[in-house]
N, C-alpha and C positions, 0 to 999 in steps of 0.2 A: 317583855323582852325589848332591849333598845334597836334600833335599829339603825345600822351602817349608815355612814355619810355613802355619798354616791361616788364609786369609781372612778376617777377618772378616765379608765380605761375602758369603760361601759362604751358601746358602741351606738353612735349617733343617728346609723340608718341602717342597722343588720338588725335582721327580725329576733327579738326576743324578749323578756317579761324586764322589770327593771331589778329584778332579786330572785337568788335561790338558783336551782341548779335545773338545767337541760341538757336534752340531749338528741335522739334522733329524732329527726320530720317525721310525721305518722299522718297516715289518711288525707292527701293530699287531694282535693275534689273539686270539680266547680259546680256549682250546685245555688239554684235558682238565682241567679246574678251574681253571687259572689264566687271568690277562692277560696276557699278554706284552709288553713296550713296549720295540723293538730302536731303536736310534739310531746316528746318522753319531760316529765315535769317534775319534778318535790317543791311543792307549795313550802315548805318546812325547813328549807334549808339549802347551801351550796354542794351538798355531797349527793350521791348515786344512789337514794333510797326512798320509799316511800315514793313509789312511781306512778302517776296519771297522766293521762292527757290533758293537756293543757290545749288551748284553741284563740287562732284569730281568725279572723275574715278581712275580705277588703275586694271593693264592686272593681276595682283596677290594678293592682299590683302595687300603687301607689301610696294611697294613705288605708292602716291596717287598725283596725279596731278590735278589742280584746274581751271575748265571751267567757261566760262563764268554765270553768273546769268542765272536762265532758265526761272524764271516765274517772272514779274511783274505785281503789281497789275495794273489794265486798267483803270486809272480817268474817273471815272462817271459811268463806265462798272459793272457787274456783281459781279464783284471781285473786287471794288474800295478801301474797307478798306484790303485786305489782302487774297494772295494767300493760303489758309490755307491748312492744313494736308492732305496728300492720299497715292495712290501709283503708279507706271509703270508698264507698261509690253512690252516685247518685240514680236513682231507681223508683218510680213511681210518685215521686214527690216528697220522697221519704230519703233520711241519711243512712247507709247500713256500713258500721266500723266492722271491721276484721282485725283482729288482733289476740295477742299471745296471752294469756292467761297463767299466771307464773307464782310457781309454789315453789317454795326451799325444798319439800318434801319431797320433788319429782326432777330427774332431771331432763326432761321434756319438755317444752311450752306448750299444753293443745291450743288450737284454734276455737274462737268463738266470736258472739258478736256482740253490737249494742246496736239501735235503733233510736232513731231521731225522725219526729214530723213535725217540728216547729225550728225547722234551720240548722240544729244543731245547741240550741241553748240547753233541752233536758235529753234527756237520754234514757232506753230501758233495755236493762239486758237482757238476754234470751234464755230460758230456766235453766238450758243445759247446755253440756261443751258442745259445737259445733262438728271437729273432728276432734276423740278425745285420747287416742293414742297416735304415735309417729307408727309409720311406715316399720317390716323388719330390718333388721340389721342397719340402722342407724342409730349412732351415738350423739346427736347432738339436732335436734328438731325446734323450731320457730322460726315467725314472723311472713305471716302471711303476705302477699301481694293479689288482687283481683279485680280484673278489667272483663271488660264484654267484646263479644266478637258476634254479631247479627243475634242468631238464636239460642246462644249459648254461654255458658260462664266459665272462667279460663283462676284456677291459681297456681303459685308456685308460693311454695316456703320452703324456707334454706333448711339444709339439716349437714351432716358428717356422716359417712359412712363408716360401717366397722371395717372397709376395707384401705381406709386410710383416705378417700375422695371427699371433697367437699361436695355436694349437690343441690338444686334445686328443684325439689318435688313436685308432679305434674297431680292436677287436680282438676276435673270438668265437673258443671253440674247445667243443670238448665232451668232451675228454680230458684238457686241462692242459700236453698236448705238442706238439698239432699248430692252429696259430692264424693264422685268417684274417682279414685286414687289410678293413676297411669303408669306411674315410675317417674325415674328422671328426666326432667327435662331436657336440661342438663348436668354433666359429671366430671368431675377431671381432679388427676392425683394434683400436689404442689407442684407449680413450677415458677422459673425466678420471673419477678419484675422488677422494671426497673427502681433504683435507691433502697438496691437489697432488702428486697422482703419476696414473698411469694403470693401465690393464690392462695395456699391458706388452704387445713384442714377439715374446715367446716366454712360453709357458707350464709352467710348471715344476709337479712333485708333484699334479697330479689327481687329485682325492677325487670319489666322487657317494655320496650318500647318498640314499633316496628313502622315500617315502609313501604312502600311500593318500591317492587323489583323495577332497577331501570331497562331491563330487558322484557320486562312486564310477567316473567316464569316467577310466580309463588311471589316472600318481598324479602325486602330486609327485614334484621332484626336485629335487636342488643342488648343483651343479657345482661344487667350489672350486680356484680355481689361486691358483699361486705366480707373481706378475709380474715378468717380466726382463726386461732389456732391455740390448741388444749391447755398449753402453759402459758404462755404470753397474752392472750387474750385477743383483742382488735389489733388488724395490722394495716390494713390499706384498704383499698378499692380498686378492681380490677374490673374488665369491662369485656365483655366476648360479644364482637361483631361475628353476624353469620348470617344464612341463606333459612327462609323456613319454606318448605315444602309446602304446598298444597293441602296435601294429607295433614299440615299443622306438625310436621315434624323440624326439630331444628338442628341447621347443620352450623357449629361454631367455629369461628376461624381462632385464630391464635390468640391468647388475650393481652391487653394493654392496660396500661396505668391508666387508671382516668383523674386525676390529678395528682402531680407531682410533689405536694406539699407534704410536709408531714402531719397537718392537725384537715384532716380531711375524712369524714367517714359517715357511715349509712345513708348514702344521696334516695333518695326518694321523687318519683316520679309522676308531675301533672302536667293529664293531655288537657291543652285551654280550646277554648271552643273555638278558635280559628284553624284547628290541628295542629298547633307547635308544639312539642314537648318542652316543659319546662321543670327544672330540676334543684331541689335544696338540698345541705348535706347539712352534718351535724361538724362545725369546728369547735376541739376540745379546748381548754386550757394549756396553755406552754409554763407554767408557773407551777414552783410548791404549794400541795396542800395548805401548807400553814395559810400564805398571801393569800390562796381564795376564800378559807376563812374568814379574814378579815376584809375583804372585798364585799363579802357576802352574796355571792351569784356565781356562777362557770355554766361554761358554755356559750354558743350562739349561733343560729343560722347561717346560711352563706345569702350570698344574695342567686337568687334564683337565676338559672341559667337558660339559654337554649341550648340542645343540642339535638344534633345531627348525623348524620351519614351520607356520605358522602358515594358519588356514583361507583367509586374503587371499594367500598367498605371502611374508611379513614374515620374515626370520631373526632367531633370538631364542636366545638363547646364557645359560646360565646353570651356574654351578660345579656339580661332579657331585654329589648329594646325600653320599657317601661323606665327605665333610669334617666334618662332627657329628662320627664316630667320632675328631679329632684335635682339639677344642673344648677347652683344660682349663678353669682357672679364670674364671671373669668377671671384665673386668677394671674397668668402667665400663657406668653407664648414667645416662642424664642424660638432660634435658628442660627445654624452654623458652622464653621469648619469644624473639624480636629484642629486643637492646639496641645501646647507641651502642658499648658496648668491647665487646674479646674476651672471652668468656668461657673461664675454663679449665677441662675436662672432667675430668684427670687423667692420671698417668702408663701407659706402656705400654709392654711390652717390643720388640725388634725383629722379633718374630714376631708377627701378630696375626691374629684375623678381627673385620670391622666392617659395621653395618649402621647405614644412616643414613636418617632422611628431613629433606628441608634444603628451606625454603620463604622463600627471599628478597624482599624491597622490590622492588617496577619500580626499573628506573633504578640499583641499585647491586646489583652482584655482591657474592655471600657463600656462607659455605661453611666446610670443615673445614682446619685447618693441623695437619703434624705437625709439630710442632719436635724436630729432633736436635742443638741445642746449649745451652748453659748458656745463652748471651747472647741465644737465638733466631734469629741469624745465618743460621742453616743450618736451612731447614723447604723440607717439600713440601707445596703448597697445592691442596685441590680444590674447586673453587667453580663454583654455578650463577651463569650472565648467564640472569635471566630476557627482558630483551628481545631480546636474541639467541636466546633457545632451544637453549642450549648448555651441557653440563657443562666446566669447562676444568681438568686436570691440570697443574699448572706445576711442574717440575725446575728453575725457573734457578736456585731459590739452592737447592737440595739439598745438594750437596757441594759445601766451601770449596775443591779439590781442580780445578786449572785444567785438567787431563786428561782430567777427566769432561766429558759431552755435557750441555748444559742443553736452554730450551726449553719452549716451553706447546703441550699436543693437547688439541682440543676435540673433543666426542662431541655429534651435535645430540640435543635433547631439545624438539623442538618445542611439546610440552601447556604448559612452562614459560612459554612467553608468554601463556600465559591464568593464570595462577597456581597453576597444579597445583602443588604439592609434588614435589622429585624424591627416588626412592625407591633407594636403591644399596648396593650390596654390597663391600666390599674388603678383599683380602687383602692384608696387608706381608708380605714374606721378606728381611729383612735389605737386598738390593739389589734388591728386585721388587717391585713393584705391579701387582695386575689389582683393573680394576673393572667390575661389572656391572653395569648399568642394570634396571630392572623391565621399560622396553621391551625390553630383550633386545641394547642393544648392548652392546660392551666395548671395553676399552682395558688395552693392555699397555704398561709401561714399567721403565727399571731407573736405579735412582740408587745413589750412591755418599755416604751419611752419613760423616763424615769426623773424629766426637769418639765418644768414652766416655760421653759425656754419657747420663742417663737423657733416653727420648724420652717426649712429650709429646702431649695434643691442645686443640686448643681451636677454640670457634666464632668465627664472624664475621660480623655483620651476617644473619644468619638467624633463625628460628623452627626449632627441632630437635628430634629424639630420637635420643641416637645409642647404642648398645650394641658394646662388645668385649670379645672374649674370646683370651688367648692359647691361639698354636698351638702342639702340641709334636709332635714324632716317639713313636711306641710305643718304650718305656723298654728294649726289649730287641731286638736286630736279627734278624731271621729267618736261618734255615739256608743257609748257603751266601754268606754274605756275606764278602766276602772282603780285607776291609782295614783296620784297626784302627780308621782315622780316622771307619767307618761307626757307630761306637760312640755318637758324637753324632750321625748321619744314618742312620737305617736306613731309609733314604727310601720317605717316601708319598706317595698321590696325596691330592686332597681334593677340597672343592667342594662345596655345600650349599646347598638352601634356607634362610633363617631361620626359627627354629620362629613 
């Protein structure tokens, strides 16, 4: 079979394979020096089938090296339609994956596992399902999550109840093989978030992450699912801050968008040995089937995040510091009033990192435009409405190309109605955008530039200072990389404060 010329819209420094199709972060661990970041894979193509894990590693977040496949589905076996979503943990010296086990035949996922003592390069699965039925009265069961707590072993996996709740099922054990079922963790009917969607029928990929109480009673905690729902399928991500008891019981505050994009979903959850949590999600394609066909690959990582909680309970999300080490040259820096025209900043490659602070007029939005064509045609605009109190990302005219998704998501930024200055962060990757807020939200999206044209920036109706730098991959690929094409992609992760 011949094999696709290379996308241009392939992404320069977002973690993913250089062909074929991905999808969520799986088994996210750090484990004897390295990270590990496994994901939903089809070696065989750009479409949703024929699912393993796929695996990289990297001693720093920086340059990522590409191991062998780790899980295969087993013909006839347990898992014969597809290795589906979980997580790892590191334990004894050994890797133990958790993950969904997925037949056409059932519509369940059980739980089970694989095991690794040589890093992760082979793998052996366990003779038999792990737990091999859901819980009663749920319609909709998978994908494991499991972390340690001193003497004890902690899961949850998302399910639907038949009372119309999504939830995430509680599960202790204290050996790793024998796992007693609790109930819900957590449970809650749909209700709205924000860019009209819900929490969602059934709860998919459950993450917690937790804190210490700043009052020192019990800690924080933060529940994140993946929202689904029966007919439509994936909707978003939703995030429930709350209180956990002592007794390990959790009390959930009201839930929030955890990013405002629309190509954002099943973020997965790594605690790094310095105690940060750090966090991938899966961005979908914004483009017709046909184009990814001929692309030949969909999908891609996000860049790995911090996130946080804040002494009020606030989720606050920012790019992992490890991005500095991918910074090269500066490419601009400029400063200035508001004027009545655009002003032009200068040119910039398709790769970039940017940092902005943008203080608009009451009354007229303003903000940054990228232009990706000669005649300006074709730009992606980010602009504060200070009386709305909202950052707005607009794709509609991004790419000339009537296959791509357009589209405006706004991120609220409420200080802007009093005239704060808004303060943000963003990364381009050829067809990716994330932006970070100083309040700590973000928004993920993916556009399709569709010219040669050198890209550009300029302001609009703002007061500014904006600085960028281009992003490059490390010039040489790590060990074990396994495919020519990685020679421009020896992919890293990034994310960074500004200095």
């Amino acid at each position: 079979m011949s094999t696709p010329p290379v996308d241009p819209h392939l992404p320069a420094v977002h973690l993913r394979p250089p062909r074929n199709w991905i999808n969520d972060p799986n088994g996210l661990v750090f484990h004897d020096g390295h990270y590990h970041v496994f994901f939903q894979y089809n070696p065989y193509g750009p479409q949703h089938a024929n699912v393993h894990w796929g695996h990289f590693r990297s001693p720093d977040l920086v340059t990522w090296e590409e191991l062998p496949v780790a899980l295969n589905p087993t013909p006839g076996g347990d898992d014969a339609d597809g290795c589906f979503s979980g997580n790892a943990v590191s334990v004894g010296g050994r890797l133990v994956a958790f993950y969904s086990a997925n037949r056409t035949d059932r519509w369940w996922q059980p739980v089970t596992t694989a095991e690794s003592h040589d890093g992760g390069h082979t793998w052996a699965k366990r003779p038999e399902l792990l737990i091999p039925q859901p819980p009663a009265h749920t319609t909709m069961y998978r994908d494991p999550y499991v972390w340690q707590e001193e003497d004890r072993w902690r899961m949850l996996v998302g399910s639907a109840l038949s009372d119309g709740r999504g939830a995430a099922q509680l599960y202790e054990s204290t050996d790793l093989d024998n796992w007693q079922h609790l109930g819900p963790f957590a449970a809650d009917a749909p209700r709205p978030l924000p860019g009209g969607t819900d929490t969602g029928a059934g709860w998919e990929c459950p993450q917690y992450a937790f804190w210490p109480a700043p009052d020192g009673a019990g800690r924080q905690g933060l529940l994140i699912i993946s929202t689904w729902d029966h007919k439509t399928g994936p909707q978003a991500t939703a995030a429930y801050p709350g209180r956990e008891s002592l007794d390990g019981t959790f009390h959930p505050a009201a839930p929030v968008r955890l990013d405002h994009g629309p190509d954002f979903y099943a973020p997965a959850l790594l605690r790094a040995p310095d105690g940060r949590w750090l966090l991938w999600a899966w961005s979908w394609e914004a483009r017709e089937p046909t184009w990814v066909g001929e692309a030949g690959w969909a999908g891609l990582l996000t860049l790995p995040r911090e996130i946080t909680l804040t002494a009020d309970g606030t989720v606050h999300q920012q790019p992992a510091r490890e991005v500095t080490a991918l910074r090269g040259e500066q490419l601009l820096y400029a400063t200035g009033p508001l004027q009545a025209d655009p002003v032009a900043l200068g040119e910039v490659g398709s790769t970039f990192y940017l940092t902005a602070r943008l203080t608009p007029p009451p009354g007229h939005p303003g903000g940054l435009r990228l232009t990706t064509s000669a005649d300006a045609s074709a730009h992606l605009d980010v602009l504060v409405d200070a009386d709305a109190g909202e950052v707005i990302v607009d794709r509609s005219h991004a790419s000339r190309d009537p296959r791509a998704v357009g589209g405006a998501y706004r991120i609220p930024y409420p200080a802007a109605r009093s005239g704060a200055p808004v303060e943000l962060r963003m990364v381009v990757d050829r067809s990716v955008v994330e932006v970070f807020l100083s309040s700590g939200e973000a928004l993920t999206l993916r556009f399709y530039p569709d010219s040669d044209a050198s890209w550009s920036l300029q302001t609009r109706s703002v007061d500014f200072t904006v600085q960028a730098w281009n992003l490059a991959a490390p010039a040489e690929p790590g060990p074990g990389t396994q495919d020519a094409l990685h020679a421009h992609h020896p992919i890293p992760a990034q994310g960074a404060p500004c200095p």
